[in-house]
C-alpha positions as CSV (number, residue, x, y, z in Angstrom):
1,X,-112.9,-67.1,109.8
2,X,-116.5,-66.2,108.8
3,X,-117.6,-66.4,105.2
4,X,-117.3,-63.3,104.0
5,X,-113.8,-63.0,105.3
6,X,-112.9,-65.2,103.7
7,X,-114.1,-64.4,100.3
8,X,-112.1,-61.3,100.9
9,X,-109.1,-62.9,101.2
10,X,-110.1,-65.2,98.0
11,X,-110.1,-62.4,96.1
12,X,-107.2,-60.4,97.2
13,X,-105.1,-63.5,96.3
14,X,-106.5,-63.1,93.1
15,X,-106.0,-59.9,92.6
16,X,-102.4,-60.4,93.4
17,X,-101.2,-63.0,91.2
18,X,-103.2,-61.0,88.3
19,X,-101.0,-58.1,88.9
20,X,-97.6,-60.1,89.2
21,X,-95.5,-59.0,86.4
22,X,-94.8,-62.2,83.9
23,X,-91.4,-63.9,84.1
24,X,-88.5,-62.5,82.0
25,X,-87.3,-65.8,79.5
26,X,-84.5,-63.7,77.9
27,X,-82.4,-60.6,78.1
28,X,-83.3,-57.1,78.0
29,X,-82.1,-55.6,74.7
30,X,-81.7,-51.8,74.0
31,X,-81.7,-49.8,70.6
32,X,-81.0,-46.5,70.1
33,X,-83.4,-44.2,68.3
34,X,-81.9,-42.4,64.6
35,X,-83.7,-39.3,64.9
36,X,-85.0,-39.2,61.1
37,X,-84.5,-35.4,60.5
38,X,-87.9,-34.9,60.3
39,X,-88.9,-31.1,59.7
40,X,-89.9,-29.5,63.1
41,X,-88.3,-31.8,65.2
42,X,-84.9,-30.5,67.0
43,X,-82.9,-33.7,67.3
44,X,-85.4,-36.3,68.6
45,X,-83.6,-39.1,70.7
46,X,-84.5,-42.1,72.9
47,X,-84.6,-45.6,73.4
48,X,-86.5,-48.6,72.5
49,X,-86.0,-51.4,75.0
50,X,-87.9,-55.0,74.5
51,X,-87.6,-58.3,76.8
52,X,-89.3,-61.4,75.3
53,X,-91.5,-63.1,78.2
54,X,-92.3,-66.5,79.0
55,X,-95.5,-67.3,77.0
56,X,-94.6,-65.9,73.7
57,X,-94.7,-61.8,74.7
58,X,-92.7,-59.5,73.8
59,X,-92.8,-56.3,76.5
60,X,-91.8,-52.9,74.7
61,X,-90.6,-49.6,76.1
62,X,-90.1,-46.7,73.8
63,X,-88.7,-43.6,75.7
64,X,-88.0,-40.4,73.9
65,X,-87.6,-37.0,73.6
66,X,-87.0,-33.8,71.5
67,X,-90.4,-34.6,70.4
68,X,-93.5,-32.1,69.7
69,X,-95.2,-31.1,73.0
70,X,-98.8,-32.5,73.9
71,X,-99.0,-34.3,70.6
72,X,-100.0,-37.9,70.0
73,X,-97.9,-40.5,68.5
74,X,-97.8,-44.3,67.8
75,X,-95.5,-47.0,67.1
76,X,-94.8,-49.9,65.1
77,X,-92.1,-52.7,64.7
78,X,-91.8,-53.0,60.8
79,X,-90.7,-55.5,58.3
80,X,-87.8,-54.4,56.1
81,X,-89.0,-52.5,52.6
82,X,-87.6,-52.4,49.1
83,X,-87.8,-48.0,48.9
84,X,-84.1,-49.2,50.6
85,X,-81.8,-52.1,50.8
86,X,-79.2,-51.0,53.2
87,X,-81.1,-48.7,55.6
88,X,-84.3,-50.8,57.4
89,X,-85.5,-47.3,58.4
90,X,-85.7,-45.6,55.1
91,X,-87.4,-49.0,53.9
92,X,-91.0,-48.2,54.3
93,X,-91.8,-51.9,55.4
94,X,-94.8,-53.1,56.3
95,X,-96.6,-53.2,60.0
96,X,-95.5,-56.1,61.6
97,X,-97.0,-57.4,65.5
98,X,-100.0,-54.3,65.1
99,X,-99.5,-51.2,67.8
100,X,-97.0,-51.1,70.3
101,X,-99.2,-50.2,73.3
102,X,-101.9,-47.4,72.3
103,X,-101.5,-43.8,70.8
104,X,-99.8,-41.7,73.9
105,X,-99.6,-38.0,73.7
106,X,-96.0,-36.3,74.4
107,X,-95.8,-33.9,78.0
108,X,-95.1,-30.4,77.8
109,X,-91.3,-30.5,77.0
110,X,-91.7,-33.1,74.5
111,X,-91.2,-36.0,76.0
112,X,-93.0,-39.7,75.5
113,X,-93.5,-43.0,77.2
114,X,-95.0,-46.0,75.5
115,X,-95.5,-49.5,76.5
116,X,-97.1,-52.5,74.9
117,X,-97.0,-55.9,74.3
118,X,-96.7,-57.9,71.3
119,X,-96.9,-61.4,70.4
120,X,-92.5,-62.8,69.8
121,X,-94.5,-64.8,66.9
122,X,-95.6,-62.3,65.2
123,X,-92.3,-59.8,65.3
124,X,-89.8,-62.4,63.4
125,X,-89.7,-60.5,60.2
126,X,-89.2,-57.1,62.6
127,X,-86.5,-54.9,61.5
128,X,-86.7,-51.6,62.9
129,X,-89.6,-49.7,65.3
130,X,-90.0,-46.3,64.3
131,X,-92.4,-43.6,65.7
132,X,-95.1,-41.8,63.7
133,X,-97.4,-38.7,65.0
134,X,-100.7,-40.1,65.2
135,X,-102.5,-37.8,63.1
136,X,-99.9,-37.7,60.3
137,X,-98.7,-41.2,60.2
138,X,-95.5,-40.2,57.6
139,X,-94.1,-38.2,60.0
140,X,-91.7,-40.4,61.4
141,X,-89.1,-38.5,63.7
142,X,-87.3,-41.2,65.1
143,X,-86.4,-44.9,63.7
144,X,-84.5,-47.9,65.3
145,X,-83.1,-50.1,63.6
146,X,-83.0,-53.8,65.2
């Protein structure tokens, strides 16, 4: 095998075990999303799914619909807040673990896909994910509580 054949290969080794997905340490856990009766919204629904990795990662899917079409939106996991004690997603906790993936705009019939990752270490005070529009960030139309 001539040099440059084998840097080739070299590389599409690499490339491989870059794009190998991490191993799975625990179970895959589903929520439901509360749709938060938010003005405008016809009965947002959806799920948020997360699986904590080996390595300390936590890998996040949000799926939803019944959302605004071609609009952006973001999400957070959030701490549980004092503005209430018995619903996490009326709490108005604080940002806990930073952005789930980054802002994603809804499709045409409303409908949203976001993935991230967060650090497990960082989401043990976590009580709910909820999902904000981007540009209004109190606009909340769904919550899930954990």
């Amino acid at each position: 095998m001539n040099r440059l054949a084998l840097l080739a290969l070299v590389g599409t080794i690499a490339l491989a075990s870059c794009n190998q997905a991490p191993d799975v340490s625990g179970k895959s856990v589903t929520k439901s999303f509360t749709d938060m009766k938010l003005a405008g919204y016809t009965a947002p629904s959806g799920t948020a799914v997360f699986v904590d990795l080996t390595g300390g990662d936590r890998r996040t899917t949000l799926t939803v619909k019944g959302l605004k079409a071609n609009t952006d939106y973001l999400a957070h996991y959030h701490a549980m807040g004092t503005a209430s004690t018995t619903d996490a997603c009326k709490s108005n906790g604080a940002v806990v673990g930073g952005m789930i993936g980054m802002t994603t705009k809804s499709n045409a019939s409303g409908d949203l896909v976001l993935k991230g990752f967060q650090l497990t270490a960082d989401l043990k005070d976590a009580k709910y994910i909820n999902v904000h529009e981007a540009s209004a960030l109190a606009n909340v139309p769904v919550c899930a509580p954990l």
